[in-house]
VEXKOLVEX-824674 format. One record per atom (N, C-alpha, C): atom name; residue in one letter; residue number from 1; y, x, z negated. Coordinates in Angstrom, 2 decimals. Each point is the difference from the previous one (the first is absolute). Example, Ala and Ser with C-alpha at 12.3 -4.5 7.8 and 13.67 -1.06 7.14 Angstrom:
REM VEXKOLVEX-824674
<atome=N | residu=a | num=1 | py=-5.69 | px=13.19 | pz=-7.80>
<atome=CA | residu=a | num=1 | py=1.19 | px=-0.89 | pz=0.00>
<atome=C | residu=a | num=1 | py=1.20 | px=0.90 | pz=0.00>
<atome=N | residu=s | num=2 | py=1.05 | px=-0.35 | pz=0.72>
<atome=CA | residu=s | num=2 | py=1.19 | px=0.82 | pz=-0.06>
<atome=C | residu=s | num=2 | py=1.09 | px=-0.77 | pz=-0.73>
This chain:
REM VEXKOLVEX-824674
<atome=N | residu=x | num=1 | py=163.49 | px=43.73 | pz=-132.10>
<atome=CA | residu=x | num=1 | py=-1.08 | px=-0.47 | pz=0.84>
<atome=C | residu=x | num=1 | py=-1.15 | px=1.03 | pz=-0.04>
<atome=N | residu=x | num=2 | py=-1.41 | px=-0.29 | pz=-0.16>
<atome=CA | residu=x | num=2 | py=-0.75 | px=0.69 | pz=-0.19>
<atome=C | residu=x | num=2 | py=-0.44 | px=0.23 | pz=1.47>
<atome=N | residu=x | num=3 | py=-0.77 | px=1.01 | pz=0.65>
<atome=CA | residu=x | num=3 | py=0.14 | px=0.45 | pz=0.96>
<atome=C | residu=x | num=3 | py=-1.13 | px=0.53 | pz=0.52>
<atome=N | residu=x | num=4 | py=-1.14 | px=-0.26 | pz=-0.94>
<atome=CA | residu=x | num=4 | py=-1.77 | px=0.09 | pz=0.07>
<atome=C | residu=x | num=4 | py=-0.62 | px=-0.79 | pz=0.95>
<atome=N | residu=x | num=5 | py=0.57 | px=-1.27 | pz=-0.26>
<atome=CA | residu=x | num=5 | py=-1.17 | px=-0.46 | pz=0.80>
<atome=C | residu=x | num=5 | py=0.57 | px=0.03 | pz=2.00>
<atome=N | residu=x | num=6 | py=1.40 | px=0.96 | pz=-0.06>
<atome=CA | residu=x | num=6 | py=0.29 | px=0.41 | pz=1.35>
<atome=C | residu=x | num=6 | py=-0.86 | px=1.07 | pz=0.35>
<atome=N | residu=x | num=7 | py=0.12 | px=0.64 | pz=-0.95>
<atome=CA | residu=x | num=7 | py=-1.01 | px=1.31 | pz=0.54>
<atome=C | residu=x | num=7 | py=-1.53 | px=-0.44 | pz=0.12>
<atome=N | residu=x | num=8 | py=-0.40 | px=-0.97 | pz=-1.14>
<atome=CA | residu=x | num=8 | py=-1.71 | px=-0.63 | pz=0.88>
<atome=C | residu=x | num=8 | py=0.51 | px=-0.94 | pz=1.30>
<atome=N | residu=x | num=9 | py=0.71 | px=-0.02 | pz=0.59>
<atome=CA | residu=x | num=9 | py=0.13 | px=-0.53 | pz=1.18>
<atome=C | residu=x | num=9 | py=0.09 | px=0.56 | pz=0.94>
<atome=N | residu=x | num=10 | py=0.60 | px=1.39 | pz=-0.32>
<atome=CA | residu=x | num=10 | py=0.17 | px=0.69 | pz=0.93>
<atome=C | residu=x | num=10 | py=-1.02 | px=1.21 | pz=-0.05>
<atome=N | residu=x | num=11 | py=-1.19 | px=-0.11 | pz=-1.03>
<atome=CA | residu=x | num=11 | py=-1.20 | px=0.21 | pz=0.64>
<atome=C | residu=x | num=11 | py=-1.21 | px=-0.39 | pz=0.38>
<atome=N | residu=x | num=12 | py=0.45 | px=-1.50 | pz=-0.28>
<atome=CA | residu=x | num=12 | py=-0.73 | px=-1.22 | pz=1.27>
<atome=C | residu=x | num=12 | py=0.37 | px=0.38 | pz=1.15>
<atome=N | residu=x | num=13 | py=0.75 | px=0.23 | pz=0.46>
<atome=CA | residu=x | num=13 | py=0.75 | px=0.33 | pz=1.79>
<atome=C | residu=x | num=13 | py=-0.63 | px=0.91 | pz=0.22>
<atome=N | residu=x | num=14 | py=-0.43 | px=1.48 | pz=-1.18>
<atome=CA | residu=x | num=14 | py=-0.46 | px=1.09 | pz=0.60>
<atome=C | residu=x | num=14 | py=-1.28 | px=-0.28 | pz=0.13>
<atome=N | residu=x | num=15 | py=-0.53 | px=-1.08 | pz=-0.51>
<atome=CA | residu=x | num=15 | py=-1.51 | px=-0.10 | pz=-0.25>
<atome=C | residu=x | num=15 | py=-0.59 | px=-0.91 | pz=0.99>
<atome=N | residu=x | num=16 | py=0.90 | px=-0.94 | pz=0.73>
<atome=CA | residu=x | num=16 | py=0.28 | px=-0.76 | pz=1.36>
<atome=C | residu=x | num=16 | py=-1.08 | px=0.51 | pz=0.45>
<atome=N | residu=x | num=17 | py=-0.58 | px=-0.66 | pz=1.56>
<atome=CA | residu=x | num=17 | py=-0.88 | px=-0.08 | pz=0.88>
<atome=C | residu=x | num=17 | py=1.63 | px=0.69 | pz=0.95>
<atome=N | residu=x | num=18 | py=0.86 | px=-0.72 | pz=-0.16>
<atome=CA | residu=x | num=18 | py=1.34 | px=0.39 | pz=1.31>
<atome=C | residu=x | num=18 | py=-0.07 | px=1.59 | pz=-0.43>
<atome=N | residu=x | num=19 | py=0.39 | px=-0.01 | pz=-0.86>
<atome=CA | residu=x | num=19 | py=0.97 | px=1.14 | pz=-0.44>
<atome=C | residu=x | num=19 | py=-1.09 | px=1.13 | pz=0.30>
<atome=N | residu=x | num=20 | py=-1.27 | px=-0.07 | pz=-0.58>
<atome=CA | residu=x | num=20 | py=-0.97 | px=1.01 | pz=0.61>
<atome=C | residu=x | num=20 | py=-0.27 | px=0.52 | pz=1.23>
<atome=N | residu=x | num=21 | py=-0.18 | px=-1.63 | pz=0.53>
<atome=CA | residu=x | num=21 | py=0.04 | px=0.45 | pz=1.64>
<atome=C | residu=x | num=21 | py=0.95 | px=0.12 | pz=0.43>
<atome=N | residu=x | num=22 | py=1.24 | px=-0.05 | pz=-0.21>
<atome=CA | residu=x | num=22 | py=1.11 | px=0.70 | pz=0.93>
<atome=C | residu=x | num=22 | py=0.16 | px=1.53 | pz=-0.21>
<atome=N | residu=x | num=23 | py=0.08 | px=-0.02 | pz=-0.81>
<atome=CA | residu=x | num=23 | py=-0.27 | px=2.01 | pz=-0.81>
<atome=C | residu=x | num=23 | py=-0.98 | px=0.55 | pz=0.47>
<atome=N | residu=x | num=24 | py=-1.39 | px=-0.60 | pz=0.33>
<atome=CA | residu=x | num=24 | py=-0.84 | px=1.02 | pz=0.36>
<atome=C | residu=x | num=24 | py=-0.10 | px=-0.22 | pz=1.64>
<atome=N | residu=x | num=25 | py=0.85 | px=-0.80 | pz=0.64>
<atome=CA | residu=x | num=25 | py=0.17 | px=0.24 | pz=1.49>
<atome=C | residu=x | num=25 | py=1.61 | px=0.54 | pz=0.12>
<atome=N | residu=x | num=26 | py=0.53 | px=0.00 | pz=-1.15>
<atome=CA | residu=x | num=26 | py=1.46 | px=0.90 | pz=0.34>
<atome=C | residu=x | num=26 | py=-0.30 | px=1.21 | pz=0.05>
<atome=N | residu=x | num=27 | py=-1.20 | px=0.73 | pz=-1.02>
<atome=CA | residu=x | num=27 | py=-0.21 | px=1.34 | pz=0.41>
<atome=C | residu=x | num=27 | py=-0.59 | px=0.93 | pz=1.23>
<atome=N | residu=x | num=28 | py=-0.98 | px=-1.15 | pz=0.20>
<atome=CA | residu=x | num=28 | py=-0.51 | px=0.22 | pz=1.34>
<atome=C | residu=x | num=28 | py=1.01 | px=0.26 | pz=1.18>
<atome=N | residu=x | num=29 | py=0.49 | px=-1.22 | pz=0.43>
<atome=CA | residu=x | num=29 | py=0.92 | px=-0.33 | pz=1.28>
<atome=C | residu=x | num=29 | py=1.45 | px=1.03 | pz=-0.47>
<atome=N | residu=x | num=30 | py=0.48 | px=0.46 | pz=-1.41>
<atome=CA | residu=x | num=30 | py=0.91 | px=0.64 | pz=0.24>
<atome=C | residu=x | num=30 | py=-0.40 | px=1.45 | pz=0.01>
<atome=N | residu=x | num=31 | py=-0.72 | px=0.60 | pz=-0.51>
<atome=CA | residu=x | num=31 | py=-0.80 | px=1.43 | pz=0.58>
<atome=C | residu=x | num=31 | py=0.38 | px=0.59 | pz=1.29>
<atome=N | residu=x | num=32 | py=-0.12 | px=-1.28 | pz=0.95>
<atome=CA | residu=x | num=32 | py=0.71 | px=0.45 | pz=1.83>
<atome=C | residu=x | num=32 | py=0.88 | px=0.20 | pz=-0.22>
<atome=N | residu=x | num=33 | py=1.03 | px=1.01 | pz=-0.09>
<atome=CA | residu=x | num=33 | py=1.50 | px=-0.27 | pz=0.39>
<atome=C | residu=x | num=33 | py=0.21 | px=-0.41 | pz=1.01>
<atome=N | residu=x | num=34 | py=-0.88 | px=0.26 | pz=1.21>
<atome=CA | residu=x | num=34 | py=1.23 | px=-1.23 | pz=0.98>
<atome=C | residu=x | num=34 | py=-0.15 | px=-1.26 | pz=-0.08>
<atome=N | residu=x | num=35 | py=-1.07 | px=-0.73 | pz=-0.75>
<atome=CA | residu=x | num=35 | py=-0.27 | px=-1.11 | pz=-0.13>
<atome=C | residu=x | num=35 | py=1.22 | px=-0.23 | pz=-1.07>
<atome=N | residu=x | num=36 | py=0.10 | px=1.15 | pz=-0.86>
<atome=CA | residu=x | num=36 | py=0.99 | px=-0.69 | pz=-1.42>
<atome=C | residu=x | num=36 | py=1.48 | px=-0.30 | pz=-0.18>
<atome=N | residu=x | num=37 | py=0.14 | px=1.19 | pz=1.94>
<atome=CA | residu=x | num=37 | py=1.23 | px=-0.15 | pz=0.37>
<atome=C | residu=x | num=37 | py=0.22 | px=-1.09 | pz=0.79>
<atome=N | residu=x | num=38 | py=-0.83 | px=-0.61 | pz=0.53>
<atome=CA | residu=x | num=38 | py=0.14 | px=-1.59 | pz=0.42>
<atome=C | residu=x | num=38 | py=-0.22 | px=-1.00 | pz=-0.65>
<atome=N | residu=x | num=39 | py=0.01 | px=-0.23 | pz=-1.08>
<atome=CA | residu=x | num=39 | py=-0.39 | px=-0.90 | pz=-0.78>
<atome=C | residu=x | num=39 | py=1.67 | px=0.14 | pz=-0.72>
<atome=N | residu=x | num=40 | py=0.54 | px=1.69 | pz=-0.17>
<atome=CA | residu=x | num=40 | py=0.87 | px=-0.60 | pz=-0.66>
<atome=C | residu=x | num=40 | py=1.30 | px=-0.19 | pz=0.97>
<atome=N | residu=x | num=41 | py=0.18 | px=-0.02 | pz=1.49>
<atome=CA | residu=x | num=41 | py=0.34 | px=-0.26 | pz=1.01>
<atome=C | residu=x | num=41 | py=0.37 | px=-1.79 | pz=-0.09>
<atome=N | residu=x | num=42 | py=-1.42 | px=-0.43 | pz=0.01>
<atome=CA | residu=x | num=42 | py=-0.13 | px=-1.41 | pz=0.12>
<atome=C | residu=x | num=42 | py=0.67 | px=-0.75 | pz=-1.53>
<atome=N | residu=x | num=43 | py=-0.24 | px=0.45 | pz=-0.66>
<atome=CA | residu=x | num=43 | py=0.89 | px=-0.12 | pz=-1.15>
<atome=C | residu=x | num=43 | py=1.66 | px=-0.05 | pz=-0.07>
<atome=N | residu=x | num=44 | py=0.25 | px=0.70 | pz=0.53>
<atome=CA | residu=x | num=44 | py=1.92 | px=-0.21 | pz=0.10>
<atome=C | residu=x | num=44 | py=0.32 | px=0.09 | pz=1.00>
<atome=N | residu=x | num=45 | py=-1.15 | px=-0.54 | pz=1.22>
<atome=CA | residu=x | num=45 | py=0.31 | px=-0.83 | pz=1.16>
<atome=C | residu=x | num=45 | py=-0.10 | px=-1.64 | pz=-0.39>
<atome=N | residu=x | num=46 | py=-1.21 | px=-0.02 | pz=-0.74>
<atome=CA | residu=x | num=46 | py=0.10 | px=-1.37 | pz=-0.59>
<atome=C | residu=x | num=46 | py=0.89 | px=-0.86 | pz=-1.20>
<atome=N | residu=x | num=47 | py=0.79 | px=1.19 | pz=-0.47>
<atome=CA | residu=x | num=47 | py=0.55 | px=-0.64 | pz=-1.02>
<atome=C | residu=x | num=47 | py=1.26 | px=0.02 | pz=0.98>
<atome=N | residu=x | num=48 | py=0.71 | px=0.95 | pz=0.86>
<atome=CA | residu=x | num=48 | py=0.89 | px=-0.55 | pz=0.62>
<atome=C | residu=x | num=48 | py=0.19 | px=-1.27 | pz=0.79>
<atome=N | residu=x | num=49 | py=-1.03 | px=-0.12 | pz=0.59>
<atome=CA | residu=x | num=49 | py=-0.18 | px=-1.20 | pz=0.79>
<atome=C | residu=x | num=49 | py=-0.03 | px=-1.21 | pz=-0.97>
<atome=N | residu=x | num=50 | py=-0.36 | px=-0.09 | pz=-1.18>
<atome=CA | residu=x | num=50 | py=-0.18 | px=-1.40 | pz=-1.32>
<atome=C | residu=x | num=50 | py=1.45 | px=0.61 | pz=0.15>
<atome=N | residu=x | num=51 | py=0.91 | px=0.81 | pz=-0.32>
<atome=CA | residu=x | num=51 | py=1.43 | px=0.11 | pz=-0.63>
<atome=C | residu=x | num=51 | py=0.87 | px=-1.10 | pz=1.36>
<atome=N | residu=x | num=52 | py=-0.44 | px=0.75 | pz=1.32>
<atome=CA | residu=x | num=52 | py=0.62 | px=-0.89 | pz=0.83>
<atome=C | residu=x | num=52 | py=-0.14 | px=-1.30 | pz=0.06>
<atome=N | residu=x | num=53 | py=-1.04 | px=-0.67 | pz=0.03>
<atome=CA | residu=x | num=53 | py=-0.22 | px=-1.40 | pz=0.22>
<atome=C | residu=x | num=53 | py=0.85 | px=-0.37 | pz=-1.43>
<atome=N | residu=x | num=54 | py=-0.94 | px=0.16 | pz=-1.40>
<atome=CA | residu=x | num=54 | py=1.22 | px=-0.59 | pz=-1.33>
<atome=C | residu=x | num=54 | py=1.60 | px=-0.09 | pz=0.02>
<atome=N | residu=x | num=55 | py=0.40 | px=0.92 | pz=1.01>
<atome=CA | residu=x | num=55 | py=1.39 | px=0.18 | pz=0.13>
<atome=C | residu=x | num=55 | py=0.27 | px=-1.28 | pz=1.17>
<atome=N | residu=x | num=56 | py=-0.67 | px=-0.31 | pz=0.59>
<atome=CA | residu=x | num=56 | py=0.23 | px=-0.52 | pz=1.23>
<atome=C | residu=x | num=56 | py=0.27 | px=0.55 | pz=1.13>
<atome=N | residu=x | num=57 | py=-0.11 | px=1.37 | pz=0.31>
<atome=CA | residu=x | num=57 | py=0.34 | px=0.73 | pz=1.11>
<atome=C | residu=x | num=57 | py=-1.24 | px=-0.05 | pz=0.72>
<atome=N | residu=x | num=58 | py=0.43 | px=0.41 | pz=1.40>
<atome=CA | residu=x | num=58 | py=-0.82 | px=0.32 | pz=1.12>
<atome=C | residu=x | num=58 | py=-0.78 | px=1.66 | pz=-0.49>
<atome=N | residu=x | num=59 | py=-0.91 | px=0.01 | pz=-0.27>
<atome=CA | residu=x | num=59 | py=-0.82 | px=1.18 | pz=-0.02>
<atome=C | residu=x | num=59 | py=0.06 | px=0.75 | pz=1.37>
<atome=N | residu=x | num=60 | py=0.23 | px=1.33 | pz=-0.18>
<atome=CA | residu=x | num=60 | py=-0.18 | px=0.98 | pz=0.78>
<atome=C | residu=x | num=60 | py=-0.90 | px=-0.22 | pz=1.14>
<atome=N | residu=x | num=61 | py=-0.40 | px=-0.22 | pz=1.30>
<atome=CA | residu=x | num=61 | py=-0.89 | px=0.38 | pz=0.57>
<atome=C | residu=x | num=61 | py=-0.85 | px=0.84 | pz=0.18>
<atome=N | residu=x | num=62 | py=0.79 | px=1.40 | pz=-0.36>
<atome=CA | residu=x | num=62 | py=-0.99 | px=1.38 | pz=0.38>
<atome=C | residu=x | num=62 | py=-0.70 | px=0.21 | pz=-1.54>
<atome=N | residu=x | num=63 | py=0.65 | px=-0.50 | pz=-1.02>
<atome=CA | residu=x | num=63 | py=-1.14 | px=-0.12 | pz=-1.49>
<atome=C | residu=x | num=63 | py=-0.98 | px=-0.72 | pz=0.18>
<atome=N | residu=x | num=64 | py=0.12 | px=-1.07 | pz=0.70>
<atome=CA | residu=x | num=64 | py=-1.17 | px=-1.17 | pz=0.00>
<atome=C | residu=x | num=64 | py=-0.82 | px=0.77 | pz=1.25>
<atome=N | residu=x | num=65 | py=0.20 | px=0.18 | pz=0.82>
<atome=CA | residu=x | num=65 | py=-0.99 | px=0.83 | pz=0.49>
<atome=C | residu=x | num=65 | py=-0.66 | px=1.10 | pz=-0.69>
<atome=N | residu=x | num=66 | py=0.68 | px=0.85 | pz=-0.15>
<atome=CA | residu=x | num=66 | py=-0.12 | px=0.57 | pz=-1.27>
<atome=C | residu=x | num=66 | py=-1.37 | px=-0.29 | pz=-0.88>
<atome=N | residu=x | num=67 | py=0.89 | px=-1.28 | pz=-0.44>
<atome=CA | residu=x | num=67 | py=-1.00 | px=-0.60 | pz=-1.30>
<atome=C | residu=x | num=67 | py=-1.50 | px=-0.36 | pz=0.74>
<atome=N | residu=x | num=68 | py=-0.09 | px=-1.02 | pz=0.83>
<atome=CA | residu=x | num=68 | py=-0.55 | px=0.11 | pz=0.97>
<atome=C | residu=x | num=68 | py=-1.63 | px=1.00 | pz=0.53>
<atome=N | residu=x | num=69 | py=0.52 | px=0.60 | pz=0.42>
<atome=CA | residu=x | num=69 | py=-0.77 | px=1.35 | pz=0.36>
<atome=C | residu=x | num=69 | py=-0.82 | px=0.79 | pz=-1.19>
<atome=N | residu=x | num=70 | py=0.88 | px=0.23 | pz=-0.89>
<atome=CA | residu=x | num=70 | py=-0.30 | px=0.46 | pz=-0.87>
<atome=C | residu=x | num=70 | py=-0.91 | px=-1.01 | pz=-1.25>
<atome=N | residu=x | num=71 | py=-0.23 | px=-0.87 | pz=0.10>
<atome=CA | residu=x | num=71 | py=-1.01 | px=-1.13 | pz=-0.63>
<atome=C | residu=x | num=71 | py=-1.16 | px=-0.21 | pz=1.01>
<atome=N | residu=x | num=72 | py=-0.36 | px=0.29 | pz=1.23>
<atome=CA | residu=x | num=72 | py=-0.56 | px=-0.44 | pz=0.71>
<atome=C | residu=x | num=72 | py=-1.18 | px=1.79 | pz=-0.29>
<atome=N | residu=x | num=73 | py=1.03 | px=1.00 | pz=0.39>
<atome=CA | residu=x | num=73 | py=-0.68 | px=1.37 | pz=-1.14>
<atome=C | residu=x | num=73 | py=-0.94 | px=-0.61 | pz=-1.27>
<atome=N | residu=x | num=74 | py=0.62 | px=-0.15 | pz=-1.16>
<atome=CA | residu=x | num=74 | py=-0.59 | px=-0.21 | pz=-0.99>
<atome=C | residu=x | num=74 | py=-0.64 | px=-0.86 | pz=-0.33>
<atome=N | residu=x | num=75 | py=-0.31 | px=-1.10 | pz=0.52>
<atome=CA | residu=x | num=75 | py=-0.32 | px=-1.28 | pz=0.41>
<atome=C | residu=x | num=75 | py=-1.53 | px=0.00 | pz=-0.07>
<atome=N | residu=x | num=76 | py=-0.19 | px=1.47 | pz=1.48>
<atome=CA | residu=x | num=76 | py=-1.34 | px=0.25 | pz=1.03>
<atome=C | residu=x | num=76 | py=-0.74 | px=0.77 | pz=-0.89>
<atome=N | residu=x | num=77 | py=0.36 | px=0.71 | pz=-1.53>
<atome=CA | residu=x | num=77 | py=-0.83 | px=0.72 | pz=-0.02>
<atome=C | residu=x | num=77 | py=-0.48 | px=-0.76 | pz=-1.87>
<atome=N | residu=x | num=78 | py=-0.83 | px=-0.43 | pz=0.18>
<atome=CA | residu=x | num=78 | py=-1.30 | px=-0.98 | pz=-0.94>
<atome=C | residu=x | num=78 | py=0.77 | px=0.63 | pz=-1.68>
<atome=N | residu=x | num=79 | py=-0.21 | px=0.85 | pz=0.02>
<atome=CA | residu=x | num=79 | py=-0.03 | px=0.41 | pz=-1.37>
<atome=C | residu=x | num=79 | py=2.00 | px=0.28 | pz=0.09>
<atome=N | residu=x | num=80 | py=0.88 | px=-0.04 | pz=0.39>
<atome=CA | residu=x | num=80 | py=1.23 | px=-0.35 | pz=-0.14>
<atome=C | residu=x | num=80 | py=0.33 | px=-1.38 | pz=0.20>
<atome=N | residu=x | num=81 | py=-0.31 | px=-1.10 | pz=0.54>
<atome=CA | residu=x | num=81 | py=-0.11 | px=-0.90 | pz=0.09>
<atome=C | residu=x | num=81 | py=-0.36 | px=-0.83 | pz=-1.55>
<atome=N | residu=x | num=82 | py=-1.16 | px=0.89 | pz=-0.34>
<atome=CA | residu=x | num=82 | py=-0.72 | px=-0.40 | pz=-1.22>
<atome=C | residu=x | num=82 | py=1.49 | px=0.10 | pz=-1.27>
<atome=N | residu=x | num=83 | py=0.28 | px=1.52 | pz=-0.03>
<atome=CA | residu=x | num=83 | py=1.15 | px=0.38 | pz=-0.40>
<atome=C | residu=x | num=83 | py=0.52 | px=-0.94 | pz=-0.38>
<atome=N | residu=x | num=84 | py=1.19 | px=-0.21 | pz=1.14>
<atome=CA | residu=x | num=84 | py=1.04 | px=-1.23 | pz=0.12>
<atome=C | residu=x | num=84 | py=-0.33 | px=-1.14 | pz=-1.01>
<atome=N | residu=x | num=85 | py=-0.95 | px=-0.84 | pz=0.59>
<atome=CA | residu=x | num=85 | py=-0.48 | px=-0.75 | pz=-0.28>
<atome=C | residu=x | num=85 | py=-0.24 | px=-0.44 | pz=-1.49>
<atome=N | residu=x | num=86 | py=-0.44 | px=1.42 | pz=-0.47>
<atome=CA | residu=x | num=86 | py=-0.10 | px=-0.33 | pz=-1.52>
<atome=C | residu=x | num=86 | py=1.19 | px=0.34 | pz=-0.92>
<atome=N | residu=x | num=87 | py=0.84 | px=0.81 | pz=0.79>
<atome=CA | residu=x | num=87 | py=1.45 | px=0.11 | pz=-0.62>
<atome=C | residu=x | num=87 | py=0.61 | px=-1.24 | pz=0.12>
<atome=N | residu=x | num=88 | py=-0.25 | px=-1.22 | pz=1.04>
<atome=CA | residu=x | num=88 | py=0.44 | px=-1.46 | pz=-0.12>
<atome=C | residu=x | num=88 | py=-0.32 | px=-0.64 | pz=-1.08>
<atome=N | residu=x | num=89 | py=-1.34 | px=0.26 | pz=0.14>
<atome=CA | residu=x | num=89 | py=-0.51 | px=-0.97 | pz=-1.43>
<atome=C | residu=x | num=89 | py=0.22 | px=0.66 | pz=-1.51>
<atome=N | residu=x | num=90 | py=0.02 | px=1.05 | pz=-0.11>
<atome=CA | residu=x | num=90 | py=1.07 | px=0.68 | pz=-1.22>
<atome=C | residu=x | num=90 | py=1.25 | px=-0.57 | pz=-0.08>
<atome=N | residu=x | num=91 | py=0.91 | px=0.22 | pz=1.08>
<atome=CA | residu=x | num=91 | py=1.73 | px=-0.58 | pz=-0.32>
<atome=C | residu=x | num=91 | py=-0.41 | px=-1.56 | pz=-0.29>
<atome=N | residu=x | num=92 | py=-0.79 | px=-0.68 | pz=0.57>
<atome=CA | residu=x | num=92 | py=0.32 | px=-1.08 | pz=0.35>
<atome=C | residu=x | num=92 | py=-0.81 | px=-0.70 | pz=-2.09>
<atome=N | residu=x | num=93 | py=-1.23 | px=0.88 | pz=-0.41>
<atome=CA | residu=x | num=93 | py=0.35 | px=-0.15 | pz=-0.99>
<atome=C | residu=x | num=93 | py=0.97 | px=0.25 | pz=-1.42>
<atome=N | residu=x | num=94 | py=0.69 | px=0.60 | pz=0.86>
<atome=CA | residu=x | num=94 | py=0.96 | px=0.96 | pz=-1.17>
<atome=C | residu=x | num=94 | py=1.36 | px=-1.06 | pz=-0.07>
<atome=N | residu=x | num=95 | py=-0.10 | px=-0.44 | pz=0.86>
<atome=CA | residu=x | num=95 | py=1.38 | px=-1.22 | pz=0.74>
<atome=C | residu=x | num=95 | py=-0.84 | px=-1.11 | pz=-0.82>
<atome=N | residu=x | num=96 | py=-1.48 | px=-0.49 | pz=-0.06>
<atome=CA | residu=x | num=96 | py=0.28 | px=-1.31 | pz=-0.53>
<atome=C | residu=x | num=96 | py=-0.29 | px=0.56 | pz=-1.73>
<atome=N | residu=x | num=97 | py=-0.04 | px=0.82 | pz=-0.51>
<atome=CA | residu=x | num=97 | py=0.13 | px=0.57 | pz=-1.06>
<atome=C | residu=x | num=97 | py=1.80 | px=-0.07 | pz=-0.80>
<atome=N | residu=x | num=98 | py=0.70 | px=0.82 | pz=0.86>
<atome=CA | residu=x | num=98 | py=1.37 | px=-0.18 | pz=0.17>
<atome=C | residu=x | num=98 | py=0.50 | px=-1.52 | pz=-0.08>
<atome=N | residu=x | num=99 | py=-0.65 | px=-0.45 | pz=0.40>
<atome=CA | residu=x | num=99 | py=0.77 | px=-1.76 | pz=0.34>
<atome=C | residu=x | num=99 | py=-0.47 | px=-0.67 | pz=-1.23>
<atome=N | residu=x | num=100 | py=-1.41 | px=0.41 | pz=-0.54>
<atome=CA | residu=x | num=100 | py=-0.53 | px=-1.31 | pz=-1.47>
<atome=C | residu=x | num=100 | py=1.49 | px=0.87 | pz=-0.72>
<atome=N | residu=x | num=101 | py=-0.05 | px=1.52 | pz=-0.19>
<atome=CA | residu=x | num=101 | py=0.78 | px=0.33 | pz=-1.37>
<atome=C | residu=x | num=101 | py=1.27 | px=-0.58 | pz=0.03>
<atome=N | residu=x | num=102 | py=1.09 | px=-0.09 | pz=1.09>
<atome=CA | residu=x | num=102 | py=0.64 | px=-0.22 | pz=0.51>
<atome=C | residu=x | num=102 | py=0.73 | px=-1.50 | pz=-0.81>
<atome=N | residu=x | num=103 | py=-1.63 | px=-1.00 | pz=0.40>
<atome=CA | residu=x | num=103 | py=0.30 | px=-1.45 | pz=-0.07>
<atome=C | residu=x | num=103 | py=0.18 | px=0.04 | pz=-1.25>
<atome=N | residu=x | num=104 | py=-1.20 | px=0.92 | pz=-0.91>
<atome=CA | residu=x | num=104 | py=-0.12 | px=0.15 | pz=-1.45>
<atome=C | residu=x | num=104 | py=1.80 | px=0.06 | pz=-0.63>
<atome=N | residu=x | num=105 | py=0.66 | px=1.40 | pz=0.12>
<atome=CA | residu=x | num=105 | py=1.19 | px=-0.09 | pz=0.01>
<atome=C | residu=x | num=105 | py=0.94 | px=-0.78 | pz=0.23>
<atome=N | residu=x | num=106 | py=-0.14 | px=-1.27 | pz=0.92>
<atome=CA | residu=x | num=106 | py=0.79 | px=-0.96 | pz=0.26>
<atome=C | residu=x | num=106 | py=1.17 | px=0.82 | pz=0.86>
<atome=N | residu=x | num=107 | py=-0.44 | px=0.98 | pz=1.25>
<atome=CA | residu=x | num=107 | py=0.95 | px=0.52 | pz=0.50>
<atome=C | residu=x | num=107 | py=-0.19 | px=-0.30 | pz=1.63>
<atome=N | residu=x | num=108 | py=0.63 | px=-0.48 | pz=0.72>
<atome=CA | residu=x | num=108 | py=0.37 | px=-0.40 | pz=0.97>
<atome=C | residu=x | num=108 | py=0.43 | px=1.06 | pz=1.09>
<atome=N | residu=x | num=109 | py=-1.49 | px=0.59 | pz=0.56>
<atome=CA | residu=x | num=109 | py=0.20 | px=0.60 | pz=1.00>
<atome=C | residu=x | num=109 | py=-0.45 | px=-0.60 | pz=1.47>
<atome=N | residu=x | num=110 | py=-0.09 | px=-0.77 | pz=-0.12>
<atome=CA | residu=x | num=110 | py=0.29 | px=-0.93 | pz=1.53>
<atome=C | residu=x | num=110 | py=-1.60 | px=0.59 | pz=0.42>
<atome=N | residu=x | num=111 | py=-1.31 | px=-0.45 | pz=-0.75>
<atome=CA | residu=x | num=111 | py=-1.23 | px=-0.22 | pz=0.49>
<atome=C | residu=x | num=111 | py=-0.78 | px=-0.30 | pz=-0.52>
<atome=N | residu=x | num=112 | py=0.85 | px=-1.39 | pz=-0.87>
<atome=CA | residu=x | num=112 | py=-1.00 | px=-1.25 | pz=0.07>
<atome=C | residu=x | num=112 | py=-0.52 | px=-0.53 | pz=1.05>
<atome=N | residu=x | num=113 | py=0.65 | px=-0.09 | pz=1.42>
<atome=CA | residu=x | num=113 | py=-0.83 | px=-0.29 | pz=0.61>
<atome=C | residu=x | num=113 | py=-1.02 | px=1.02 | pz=0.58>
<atome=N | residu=x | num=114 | py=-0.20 | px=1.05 | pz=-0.21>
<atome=CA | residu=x | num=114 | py=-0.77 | px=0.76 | pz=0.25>
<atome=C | residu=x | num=114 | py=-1.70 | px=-0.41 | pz=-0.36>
<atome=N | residu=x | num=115 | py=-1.38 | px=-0.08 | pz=0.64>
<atome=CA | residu=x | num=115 | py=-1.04 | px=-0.36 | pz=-0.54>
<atome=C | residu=x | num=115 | py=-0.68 | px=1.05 | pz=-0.62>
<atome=N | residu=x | num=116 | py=-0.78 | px=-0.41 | pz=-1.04>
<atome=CA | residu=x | num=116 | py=-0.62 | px=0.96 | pz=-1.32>
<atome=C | residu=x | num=116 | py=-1.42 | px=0.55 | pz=0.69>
């Protein structure tokens, strides 16, 4: 398998409108360490909380507060907010990126129904 035209793809992504703007507000907003230490707080507060619900369990209370509080922090301040935000629209293109190759392959990872 030739393996070129992955690498011009994968510097389409770097060449992105996402990918730019998430990088040049990741440097900014992570510069704070205490901002960078809440961000990565909210991060494996939030992935615990997706682990609980996928499992079907009752999520923690004192995480979701937790989670909570700590989004309502990063939330308030414009240019972390901004942050976030464009780290959504990065994954969220990287996921429907993931899903064409995916279909390409004929491999069945359960998000076809997922929207492009």
């Amino acid at each position: 398998m030739e393996y070129s035209k992955a690498h011009a793809l994968a510097q389409d992504i770097r060449d992105s409108e996402e990918y730019r703007t998430y990088h040049a507000l990741k440097d900014e907003v992570m510069a704070d360490e205490t901002t960078a230490a809440l961000i990565r707080e909210y991060r494996k507060l939030s992935v615990s909380l997706q682990m609980a619900a996928v499992s079907g369990r009752q999520a923690d209370s004192e995480d979701m507060q937790r989670f909570s509080g700590i989004s309502a922090l990063l939330f308030a301040k414009p240019e972390v907010s901004q942050y976030l935000l464009a780290e959504m629209r990065l994954q969220q293109a990287m996921a429907d990126i993931f899903r064409i190759l995916t279909e390409a392959a004929d491999i069945d990872m359960g998000l076809s129904d997922m929207q492009a």
